[in-house]
C-alpha positions in Angstrom: 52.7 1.3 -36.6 54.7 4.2 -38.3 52.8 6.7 -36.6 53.1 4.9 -32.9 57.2 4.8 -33.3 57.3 8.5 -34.6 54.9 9.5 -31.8 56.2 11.0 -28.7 54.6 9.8 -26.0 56.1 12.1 -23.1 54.6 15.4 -25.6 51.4 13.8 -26.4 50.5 10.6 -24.3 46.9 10.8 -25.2 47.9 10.5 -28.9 50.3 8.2 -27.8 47.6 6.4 -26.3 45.0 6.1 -28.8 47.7 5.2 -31.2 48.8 1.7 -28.7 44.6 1.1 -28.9 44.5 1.4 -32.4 47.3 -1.0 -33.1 45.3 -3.7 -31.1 42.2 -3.3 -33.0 41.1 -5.8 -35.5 41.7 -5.6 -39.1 38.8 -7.5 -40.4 35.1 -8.0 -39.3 35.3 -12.0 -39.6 33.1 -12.2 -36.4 30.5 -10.2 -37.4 30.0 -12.1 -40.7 30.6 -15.0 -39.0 27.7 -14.6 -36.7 25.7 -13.5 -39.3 26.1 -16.7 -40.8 25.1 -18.8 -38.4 22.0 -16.5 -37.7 21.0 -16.9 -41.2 21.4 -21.2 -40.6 19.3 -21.1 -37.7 16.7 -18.9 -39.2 16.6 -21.1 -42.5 15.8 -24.2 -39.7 13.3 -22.6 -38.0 12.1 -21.4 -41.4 11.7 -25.1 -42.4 10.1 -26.0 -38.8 7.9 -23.4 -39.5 7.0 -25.1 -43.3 6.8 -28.5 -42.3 4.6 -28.2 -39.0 1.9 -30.4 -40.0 4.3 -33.6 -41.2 4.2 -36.2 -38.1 7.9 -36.8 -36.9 9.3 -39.6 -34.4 11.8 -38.4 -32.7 13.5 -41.8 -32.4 13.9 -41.6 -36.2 15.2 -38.1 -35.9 17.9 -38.7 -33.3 19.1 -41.6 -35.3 19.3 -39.7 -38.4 21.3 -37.3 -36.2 23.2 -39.8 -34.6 24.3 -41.2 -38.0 26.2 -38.0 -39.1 29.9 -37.4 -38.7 31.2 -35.4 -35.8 33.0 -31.9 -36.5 34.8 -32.5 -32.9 36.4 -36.1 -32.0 35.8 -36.4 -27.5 39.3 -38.1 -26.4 38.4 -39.7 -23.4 
């Protein structure tokens, strides 16, 4: 930020520029790692899909089982 105020933007604008961008840009790479998370959660359930093919499943069971866990999100209707 230093660098933007002592920057003259009427001498160099480009600089000037670049600078304004640069100020915008993200500090962190939290959404990177944050999808790489949930790639490694759906790859560990297919993993387990993939493990498991020949158990016999009822769906009802499963969607009760499903059904039965708490929400992250609460619907206000």
């Amino acid at each position: 930020m230093a660098a933007l105020y002592s920057c003259n933007s009427e001498i160099f604008p480009n600089i000037f520029q670049l600078l304004k961008i640069l100020a915008c840009l993200p500090v962190s790479t939290s959404t990177a790692e944050r999808s790489h998370f949930c790639l490694k959660g759906r790859l560990n359930g297919l993993a387990m899909l993939s493990i498991h093919a020949n158990m016999d499943t009822c769906s009802d069971e499963i969607i009760d089982e499903l059904a039965a866990k708490p929400r992250r999100l609460e619907f206000i209707i």
